[in-house]
PDB file with SEQRES, HELIX, SHEET and CRYST1 records, atoms N, CA, C and O in Angstrom:
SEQRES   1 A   77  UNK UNK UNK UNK UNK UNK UNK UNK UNK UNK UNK UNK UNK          
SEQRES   2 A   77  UNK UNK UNK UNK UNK UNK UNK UNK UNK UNK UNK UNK UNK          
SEQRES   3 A   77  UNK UNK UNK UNK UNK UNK UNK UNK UNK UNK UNK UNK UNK          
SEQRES   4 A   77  UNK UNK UNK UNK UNK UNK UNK UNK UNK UNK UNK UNK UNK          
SEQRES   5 A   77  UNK UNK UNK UNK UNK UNK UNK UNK UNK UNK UNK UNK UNK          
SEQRES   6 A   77  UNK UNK UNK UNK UNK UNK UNK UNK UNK UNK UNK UNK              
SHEET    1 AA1 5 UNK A   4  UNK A   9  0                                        
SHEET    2 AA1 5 UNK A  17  UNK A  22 -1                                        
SHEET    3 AA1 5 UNK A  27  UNK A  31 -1                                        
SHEET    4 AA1 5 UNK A  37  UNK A  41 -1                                        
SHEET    5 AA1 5 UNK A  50  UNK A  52 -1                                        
SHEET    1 AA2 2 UNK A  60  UNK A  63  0                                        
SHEET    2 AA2 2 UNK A  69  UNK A  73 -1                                        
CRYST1    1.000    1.000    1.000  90.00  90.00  90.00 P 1           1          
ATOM      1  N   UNK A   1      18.410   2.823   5.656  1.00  0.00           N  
ATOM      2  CA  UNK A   1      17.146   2.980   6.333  1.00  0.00           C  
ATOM      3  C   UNK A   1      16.262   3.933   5.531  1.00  0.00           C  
ATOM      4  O   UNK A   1      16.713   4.980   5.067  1.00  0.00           O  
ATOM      5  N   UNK A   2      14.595   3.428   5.330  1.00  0.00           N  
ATOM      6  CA  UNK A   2      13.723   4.361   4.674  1.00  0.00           C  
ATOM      7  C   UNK A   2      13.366   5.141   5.956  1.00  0.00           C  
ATOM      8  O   UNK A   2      13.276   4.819   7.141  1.00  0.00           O  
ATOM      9  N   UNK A   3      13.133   6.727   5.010  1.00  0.00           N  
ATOM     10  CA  UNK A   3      13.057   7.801   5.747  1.00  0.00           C  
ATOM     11  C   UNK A   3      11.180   7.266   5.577  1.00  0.00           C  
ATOM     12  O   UNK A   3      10.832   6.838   4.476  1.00  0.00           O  
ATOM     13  N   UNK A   4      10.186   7.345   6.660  1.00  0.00           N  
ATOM     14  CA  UNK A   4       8.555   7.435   6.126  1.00  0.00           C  
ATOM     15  C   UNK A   4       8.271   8.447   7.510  1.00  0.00           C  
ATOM     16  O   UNK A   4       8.809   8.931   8.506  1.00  0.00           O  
ATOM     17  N   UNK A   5       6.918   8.354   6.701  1.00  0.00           N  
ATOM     18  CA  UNK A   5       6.296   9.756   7.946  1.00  0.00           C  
ATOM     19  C   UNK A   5       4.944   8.916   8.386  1.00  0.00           C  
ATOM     20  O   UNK A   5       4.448   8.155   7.555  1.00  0.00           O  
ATOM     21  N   UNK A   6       4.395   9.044   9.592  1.00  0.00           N  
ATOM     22  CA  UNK A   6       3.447   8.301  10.231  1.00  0.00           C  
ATOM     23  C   UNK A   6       2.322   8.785  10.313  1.00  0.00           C  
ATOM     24  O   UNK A   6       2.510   9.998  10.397  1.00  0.00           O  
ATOM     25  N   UNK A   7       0.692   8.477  10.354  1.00  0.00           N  
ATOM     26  CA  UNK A   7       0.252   9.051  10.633  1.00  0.00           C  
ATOM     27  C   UNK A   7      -1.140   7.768  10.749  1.00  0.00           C  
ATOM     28  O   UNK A   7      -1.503   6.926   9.928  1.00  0.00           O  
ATOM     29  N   UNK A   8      -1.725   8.149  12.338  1.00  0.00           N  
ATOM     30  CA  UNK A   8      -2.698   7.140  13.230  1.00  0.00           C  
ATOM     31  C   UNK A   8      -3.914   8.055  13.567  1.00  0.00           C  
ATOM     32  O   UNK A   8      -4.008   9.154  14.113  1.00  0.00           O  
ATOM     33  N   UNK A   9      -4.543   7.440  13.191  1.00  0.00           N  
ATOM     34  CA  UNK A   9      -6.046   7.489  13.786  1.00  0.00           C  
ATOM     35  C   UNK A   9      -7.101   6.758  14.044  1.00  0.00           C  
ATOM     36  O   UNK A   9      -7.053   5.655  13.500  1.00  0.00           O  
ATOM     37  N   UNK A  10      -8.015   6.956  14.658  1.00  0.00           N  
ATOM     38  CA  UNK A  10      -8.715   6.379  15.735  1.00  0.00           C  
ATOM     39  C   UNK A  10      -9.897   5.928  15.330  1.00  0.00           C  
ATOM     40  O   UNK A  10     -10.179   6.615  14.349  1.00  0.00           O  
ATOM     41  N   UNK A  11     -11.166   4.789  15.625  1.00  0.00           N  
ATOM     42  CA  UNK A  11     -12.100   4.562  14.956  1.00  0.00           C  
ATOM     43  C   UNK A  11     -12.989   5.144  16.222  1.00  0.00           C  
ATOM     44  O   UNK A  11     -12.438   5.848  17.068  1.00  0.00           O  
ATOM     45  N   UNK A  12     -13.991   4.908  16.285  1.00  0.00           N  
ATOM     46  CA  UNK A  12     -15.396   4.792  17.174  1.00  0.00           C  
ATOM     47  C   UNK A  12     -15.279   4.158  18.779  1.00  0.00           C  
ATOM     48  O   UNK A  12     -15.781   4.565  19.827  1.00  0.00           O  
ATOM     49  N   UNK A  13     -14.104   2.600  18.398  1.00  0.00           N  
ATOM     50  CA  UNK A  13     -14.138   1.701  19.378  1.00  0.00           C  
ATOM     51  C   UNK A  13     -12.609   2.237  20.126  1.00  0.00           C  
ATOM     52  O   UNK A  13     -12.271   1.797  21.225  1.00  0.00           O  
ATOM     53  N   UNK A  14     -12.006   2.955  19.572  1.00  0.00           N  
ATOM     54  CA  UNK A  14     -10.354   3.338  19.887  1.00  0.00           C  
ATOM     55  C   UNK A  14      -9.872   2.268  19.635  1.00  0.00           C  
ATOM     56  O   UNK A  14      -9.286   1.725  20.571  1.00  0.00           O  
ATOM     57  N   UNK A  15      -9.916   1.553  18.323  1.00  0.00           N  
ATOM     58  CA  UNK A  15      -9.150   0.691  17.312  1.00  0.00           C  
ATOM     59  C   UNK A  15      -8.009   2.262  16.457  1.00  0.00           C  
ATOM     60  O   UNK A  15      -8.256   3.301  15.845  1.00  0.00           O  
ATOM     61  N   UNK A  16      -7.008   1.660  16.852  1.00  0.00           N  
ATOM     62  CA  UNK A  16      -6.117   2.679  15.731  1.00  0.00           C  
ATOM     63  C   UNK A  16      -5.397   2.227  14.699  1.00  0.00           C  
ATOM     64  O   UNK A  16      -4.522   1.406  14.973  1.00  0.00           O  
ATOM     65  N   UNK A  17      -5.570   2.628  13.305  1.00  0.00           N  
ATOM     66  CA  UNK A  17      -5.047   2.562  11.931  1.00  0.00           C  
ATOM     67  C   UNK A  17      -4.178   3.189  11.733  1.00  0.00           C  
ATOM     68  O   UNK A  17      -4.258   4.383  12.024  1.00  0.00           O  
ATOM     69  N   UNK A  18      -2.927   2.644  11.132  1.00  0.00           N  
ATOM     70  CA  UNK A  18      -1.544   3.784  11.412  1.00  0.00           C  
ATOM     71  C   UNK A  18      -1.265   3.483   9.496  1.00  0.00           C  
ATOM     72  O   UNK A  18      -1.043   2.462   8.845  1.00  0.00           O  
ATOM     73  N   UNK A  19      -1.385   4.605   9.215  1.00  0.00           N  
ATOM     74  CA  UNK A  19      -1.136   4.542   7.154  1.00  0.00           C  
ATOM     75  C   UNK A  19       0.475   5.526   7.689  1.00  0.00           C  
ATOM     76  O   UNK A  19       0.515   6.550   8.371  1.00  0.00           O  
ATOM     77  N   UNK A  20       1.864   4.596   6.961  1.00  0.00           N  
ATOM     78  CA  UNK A  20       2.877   5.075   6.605  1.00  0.00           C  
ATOM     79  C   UNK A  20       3.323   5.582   5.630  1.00  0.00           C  
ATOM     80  O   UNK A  20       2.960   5.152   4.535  1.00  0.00           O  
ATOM     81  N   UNK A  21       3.931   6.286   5.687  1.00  0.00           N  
ATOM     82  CA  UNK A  21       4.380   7.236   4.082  1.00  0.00           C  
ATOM     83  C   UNK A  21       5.672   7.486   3.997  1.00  0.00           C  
ATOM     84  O   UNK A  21       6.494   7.842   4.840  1.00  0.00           O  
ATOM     85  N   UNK A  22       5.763   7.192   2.566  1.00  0.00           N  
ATOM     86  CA  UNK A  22       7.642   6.878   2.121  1.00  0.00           C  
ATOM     87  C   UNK A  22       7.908   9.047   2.063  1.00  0.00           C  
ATOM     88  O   UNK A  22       7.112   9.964   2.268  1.00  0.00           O  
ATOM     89  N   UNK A  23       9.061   9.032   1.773  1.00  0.00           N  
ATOM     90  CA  UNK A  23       9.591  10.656   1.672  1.00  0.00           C  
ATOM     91  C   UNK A  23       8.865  11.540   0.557  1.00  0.00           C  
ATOM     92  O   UNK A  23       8.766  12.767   0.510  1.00  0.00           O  
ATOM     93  N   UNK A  24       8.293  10.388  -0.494  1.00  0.00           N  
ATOM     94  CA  UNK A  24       7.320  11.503  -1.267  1.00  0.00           C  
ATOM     95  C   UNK A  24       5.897  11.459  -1.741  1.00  0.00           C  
ATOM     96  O   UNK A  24       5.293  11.496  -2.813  1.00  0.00           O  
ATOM     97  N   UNK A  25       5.534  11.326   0.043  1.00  0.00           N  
ATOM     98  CA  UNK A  25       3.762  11.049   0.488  1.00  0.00           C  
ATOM     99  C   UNK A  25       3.483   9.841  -0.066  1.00  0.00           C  
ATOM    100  O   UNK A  25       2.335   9.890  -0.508  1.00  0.00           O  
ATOM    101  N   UNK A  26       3.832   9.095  -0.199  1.00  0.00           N  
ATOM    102  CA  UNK A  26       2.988   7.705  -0.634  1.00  0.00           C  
ATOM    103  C   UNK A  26       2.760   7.214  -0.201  1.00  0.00           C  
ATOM    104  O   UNK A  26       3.589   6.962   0.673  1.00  0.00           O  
ATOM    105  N   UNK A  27       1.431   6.378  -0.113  1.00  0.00           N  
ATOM    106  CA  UNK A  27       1.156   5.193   1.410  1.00  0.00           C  
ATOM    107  C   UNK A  27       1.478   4.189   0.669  1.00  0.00           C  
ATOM    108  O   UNK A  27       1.242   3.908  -0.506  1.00  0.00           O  
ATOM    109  N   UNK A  28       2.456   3.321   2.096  1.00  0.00           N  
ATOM    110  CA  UNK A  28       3.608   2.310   1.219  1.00  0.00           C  
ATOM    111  C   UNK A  28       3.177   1.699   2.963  1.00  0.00           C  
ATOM    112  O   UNK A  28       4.091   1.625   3.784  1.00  0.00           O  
ATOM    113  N   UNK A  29       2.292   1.455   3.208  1.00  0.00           N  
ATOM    114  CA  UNK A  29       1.730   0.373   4.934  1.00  0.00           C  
ATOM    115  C   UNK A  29       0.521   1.038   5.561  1.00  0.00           C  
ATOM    116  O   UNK A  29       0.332   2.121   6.115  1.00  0.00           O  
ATOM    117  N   UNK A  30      -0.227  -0.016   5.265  1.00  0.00           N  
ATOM    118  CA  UNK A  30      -1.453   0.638   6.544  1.00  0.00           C  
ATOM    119  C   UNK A  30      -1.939  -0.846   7.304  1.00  0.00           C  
ATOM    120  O   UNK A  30      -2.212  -1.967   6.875  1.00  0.00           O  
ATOM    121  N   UNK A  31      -1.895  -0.283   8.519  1.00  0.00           N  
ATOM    122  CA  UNK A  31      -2.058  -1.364   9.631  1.00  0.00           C  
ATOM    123  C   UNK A  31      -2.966  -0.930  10.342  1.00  0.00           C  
ATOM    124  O   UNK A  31      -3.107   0.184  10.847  1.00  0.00           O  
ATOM    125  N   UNK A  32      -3.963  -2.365  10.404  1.00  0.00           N  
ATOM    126  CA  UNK A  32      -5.612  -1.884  10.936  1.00  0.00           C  
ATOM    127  C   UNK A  32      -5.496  -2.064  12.762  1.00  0.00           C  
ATOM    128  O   UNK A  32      -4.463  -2.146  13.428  1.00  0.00           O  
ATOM    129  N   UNK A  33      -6.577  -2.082  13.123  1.00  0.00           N  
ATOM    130  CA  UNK A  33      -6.688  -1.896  14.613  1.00  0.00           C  
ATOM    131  C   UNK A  33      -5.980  -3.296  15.310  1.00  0.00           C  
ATOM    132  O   UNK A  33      -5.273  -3.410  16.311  1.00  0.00           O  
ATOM    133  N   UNK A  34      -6.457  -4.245  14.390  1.00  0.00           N  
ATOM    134  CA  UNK A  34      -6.151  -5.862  14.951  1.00  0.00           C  
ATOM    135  C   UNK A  34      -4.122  -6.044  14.533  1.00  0.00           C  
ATOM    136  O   UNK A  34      -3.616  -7.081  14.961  1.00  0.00           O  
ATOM    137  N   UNK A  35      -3.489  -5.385  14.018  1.00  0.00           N  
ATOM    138  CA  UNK A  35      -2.168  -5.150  13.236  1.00  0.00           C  
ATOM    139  C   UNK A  35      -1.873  -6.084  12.355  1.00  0.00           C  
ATOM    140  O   UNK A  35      -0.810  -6.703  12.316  1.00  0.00           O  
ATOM    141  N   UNK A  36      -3.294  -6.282  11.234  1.00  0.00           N  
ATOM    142  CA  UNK A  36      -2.524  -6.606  10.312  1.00  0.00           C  
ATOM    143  C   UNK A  36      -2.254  -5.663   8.951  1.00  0.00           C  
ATOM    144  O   UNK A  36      -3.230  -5.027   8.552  1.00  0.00           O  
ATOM    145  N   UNK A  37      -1.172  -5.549   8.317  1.00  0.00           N  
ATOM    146  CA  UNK A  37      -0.965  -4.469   7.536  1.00  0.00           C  
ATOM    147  C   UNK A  37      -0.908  -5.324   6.104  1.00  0.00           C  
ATOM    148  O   UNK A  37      -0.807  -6.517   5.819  1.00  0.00           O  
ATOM    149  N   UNK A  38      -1.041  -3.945   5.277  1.00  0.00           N  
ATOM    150  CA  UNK A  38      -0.985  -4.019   4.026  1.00  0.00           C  
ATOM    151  C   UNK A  38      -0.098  -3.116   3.038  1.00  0.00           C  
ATOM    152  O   UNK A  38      -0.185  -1.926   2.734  1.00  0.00           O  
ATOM    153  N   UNK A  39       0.700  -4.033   2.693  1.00  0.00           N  
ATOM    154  CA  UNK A  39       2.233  -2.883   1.662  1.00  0.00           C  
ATOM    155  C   UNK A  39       1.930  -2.657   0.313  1.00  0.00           C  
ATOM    156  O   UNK A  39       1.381  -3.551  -0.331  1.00  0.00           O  
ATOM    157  N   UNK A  40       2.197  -1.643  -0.174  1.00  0.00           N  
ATOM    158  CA  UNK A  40       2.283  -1.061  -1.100  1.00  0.00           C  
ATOM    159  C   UNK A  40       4.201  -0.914  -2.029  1.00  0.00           C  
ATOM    160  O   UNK A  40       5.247  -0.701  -1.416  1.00  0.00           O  
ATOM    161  N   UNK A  41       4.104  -1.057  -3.125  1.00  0.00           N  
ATOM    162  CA  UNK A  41       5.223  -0.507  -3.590  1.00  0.00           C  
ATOM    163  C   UNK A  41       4.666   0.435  -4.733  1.00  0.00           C  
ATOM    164  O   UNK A  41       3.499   0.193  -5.041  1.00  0.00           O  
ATOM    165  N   UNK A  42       5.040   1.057  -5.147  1.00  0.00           N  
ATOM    166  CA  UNK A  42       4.961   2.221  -6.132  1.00  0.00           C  
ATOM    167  C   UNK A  42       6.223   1.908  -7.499  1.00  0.00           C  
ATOM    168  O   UNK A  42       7.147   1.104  -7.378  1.00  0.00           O  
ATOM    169  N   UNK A  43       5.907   2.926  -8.995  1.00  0.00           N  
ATOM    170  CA  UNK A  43       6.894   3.150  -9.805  1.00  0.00           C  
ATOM    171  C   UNK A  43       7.875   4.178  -9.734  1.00  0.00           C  
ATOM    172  O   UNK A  43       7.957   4.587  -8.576  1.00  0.00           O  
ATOM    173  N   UNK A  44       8.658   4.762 -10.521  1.00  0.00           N  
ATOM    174  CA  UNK A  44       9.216   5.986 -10.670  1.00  0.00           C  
ATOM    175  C   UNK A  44       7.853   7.235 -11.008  1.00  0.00           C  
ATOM    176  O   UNK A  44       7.901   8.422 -10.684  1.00  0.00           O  
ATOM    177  N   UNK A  45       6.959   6.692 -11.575  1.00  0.00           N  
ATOM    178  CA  UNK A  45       6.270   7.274 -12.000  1.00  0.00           C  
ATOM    179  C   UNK A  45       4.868   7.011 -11.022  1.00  0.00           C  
ATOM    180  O   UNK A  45       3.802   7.182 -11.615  1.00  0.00           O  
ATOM    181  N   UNK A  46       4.813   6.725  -9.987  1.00  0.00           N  
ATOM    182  CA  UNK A  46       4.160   7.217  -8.530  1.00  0.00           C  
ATOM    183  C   UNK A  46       2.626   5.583  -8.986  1.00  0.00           C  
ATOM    184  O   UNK A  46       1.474   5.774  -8.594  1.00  0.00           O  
ATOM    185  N   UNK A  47       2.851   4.729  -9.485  1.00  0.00           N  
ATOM    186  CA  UNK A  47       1.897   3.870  -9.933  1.00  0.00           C  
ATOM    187  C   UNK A  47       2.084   2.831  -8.995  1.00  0.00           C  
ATOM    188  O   UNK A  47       3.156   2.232  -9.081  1.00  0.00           O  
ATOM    189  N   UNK A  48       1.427   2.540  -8.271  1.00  0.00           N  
ATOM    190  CA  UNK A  48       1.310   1.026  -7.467  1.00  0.00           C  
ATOM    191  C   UNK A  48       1.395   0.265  -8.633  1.00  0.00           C  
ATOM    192  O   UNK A  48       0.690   0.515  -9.612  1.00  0.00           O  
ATOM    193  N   UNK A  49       2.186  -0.622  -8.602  1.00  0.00           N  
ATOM    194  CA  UNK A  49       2.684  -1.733  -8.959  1.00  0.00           C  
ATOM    195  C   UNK A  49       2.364  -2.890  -8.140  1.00  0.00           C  
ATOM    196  O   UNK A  49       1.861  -3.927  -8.574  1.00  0.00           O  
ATOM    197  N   UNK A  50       2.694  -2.648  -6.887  1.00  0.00           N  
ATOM    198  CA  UNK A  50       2.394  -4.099  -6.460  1.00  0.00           C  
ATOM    199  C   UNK A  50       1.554  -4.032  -5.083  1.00  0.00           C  
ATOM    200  O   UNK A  50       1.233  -2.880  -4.792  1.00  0.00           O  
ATOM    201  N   UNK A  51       1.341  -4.535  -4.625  1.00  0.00           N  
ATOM    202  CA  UNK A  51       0.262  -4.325  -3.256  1.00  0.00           C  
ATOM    203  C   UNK A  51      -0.305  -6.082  -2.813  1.00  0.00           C  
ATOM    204  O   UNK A  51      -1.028  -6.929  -3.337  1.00  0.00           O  
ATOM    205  N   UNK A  52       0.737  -5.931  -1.222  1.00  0.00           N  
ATOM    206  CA  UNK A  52       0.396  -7.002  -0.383  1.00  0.00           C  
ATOM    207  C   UNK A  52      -0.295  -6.738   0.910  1.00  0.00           C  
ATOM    208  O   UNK A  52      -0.293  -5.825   1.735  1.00  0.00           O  
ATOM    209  N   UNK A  53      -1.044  -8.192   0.730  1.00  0.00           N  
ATOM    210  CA  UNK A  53      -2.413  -7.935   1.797  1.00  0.00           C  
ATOM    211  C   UNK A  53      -1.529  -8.547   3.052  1.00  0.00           C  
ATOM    212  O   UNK A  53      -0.303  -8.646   3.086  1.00  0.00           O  
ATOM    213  N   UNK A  54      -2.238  -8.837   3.819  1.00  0.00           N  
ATOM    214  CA  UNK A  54      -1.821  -9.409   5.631  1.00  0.00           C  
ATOM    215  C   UNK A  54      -1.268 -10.309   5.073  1.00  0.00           C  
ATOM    216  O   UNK A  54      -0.123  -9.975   4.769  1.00  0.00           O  
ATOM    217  N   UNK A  55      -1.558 -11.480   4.729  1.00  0.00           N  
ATOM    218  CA  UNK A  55      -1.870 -12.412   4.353  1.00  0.00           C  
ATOM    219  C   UNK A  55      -0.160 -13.047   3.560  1.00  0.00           C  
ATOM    220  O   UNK A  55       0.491 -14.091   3.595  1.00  0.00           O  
ATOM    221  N   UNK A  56      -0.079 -12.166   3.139  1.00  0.00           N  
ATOM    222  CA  UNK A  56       1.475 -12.322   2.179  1.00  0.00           C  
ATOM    223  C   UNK A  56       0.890 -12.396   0.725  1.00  0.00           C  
ATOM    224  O   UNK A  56       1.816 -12.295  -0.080  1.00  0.00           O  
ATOM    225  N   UNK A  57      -0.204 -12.522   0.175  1.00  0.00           N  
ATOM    226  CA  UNK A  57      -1.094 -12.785  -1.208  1.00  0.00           C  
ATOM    227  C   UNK A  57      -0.621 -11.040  -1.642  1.00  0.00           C  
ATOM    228  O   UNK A  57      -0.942 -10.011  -1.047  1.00  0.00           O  
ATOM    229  N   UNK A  58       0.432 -11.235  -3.161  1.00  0.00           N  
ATOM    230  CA  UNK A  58       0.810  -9.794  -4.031  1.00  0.00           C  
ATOM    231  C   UNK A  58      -0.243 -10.079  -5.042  1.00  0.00           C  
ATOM    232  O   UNK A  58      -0.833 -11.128  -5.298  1.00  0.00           O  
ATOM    233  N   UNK A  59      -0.343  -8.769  -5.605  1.00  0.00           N  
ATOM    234  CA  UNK A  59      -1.271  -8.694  -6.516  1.00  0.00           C  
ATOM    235  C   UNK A  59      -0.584  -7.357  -7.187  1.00  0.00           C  
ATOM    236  O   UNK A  59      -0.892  -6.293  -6.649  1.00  0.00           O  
ATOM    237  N   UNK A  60       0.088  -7.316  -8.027  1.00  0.00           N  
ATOM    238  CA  UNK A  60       0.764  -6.816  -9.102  1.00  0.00           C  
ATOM    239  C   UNK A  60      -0.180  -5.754  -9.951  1.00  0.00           C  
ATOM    240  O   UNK A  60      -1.388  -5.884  -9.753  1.00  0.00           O  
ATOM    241  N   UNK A  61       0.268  -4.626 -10.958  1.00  0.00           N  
ATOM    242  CA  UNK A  61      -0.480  -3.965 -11.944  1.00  0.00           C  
ATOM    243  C   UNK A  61       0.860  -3.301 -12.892  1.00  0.00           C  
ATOM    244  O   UNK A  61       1.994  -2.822 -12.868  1.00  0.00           O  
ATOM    245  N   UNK A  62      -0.156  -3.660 -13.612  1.00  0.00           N  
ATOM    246  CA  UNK A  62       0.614  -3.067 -15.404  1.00  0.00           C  
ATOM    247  C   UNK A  62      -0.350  -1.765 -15.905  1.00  0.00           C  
ATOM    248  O   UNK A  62      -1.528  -1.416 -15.835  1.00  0.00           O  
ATOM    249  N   UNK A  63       0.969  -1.269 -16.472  1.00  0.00           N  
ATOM    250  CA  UNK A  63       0.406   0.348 -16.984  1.00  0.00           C  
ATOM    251  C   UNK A  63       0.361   0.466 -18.596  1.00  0.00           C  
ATOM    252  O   UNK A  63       1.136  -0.231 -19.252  1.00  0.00           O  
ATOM    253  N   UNK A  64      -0.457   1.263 -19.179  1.00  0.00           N  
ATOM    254  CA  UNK A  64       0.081   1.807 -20.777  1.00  0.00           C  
ATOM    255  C   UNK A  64       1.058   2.948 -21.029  1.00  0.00           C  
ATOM    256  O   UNK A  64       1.895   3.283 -20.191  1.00  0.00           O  
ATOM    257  N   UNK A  65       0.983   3.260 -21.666  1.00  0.00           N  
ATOM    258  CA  UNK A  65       2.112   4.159 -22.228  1.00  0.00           C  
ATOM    259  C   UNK A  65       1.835   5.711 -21.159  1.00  0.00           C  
ATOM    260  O   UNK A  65       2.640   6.495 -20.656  1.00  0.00           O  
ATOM    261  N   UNK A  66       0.322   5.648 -21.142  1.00  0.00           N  
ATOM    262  CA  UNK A  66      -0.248   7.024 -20.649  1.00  0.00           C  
ATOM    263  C   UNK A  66      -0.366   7.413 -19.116  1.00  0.00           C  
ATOM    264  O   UNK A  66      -0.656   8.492 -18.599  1.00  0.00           O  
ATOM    265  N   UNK A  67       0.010   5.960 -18.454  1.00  0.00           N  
ATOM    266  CA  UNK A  67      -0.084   6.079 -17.126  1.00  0.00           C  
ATOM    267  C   UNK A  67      -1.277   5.196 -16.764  1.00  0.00           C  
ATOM    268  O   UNK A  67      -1.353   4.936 -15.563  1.00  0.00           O  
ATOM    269  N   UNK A  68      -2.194   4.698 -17.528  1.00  0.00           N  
ATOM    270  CA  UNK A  68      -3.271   4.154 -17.176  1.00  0.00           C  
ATOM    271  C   UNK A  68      -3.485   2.822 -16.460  1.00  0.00           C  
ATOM    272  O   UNK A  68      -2.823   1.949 -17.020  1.00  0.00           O  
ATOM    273  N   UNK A  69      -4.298   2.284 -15.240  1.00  0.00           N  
ATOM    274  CA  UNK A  69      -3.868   0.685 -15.379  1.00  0.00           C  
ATOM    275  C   UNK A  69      -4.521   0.400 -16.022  1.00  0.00           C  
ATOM    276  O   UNK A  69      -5.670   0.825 -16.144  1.00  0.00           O  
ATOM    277  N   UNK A  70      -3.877  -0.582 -16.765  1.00  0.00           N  
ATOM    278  CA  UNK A  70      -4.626  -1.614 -17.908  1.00  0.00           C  
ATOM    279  C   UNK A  70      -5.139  -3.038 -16.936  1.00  0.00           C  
ATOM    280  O   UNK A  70      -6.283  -3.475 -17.059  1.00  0.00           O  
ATOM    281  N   UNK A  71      -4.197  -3.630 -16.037  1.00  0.00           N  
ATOM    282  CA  UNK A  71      -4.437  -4.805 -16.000  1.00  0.00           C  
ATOM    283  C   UNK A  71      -3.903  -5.039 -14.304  1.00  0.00           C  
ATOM    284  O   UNK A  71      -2.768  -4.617 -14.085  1.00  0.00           O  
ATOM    285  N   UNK A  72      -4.731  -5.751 -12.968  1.00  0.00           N  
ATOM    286  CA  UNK A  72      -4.381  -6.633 -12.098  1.00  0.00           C  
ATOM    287  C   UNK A  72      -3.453  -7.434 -12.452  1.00  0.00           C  
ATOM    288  O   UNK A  72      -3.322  -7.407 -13.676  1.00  0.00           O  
ATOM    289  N   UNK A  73      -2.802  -8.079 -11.984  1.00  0.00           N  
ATOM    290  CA  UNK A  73      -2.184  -9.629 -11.583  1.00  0.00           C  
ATOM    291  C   UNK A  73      -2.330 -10.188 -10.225  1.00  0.00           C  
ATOM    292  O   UNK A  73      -1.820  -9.875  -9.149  1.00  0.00           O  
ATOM    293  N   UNK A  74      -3.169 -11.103 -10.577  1.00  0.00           N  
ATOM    294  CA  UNK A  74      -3.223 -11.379  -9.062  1.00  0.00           C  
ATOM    295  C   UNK A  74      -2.666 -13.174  -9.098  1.00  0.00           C  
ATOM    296  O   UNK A  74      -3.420 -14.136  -9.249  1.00  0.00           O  
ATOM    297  N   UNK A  75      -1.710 -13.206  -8.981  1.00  0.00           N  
ATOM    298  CA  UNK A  75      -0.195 -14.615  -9.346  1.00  0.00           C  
ATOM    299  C   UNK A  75      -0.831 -15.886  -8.286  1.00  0.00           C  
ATOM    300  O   UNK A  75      -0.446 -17.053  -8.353  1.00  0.00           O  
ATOM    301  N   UNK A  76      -1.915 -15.361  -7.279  1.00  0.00           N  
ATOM    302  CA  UNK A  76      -2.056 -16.748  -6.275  1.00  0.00           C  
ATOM    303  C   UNK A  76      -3.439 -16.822  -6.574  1.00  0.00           C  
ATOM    304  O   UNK A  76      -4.177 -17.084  -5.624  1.00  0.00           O  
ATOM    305  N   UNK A  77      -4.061 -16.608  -7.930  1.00  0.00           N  
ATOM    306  CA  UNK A  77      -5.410 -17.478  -8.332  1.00  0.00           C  
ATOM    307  C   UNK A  77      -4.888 -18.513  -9.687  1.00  0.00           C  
ATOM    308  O   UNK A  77      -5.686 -19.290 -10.214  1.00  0.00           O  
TER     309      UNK A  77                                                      
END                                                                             
């Protein structure tokens, strides 16, 4: 089981957005008022790599040597 830490707040209409966080602060889920969410995975080196919408559509990223992103992938265009 992942250990994450929660944290919700509120819009204008009392729609609530709940952004989850893995054990070393990273937002790795945020789920909007209507619940659909969006995942995140990260590197060793704290870089989103990959990031899925509601939808199930990943969209991937590549780094350089320096940490930089160089490049999207987005695999369902």
């Amino acid at each position: 089981m992942v250990d994450t830490n929660i944290h919700s707040y509120f819009n204008g209409l009392g729609g609530k957005t709940r952004d989850d966080y893995d054990p070393r602060g990273r937002v790795i889920a945020i789920t909007d008022p209507l619940g659909a969410t969006m995942r995140r995975s990260y590197s060793e080196a704290d870089e989103v790599v990959a990031e899925t919408d509601p939808l199930g559509r990943t969209t991937t990223a590549g780094y350089d040597g320096a940490g930089r992103q160089m490049w999207p992938c987005d695999p369902q265009r």
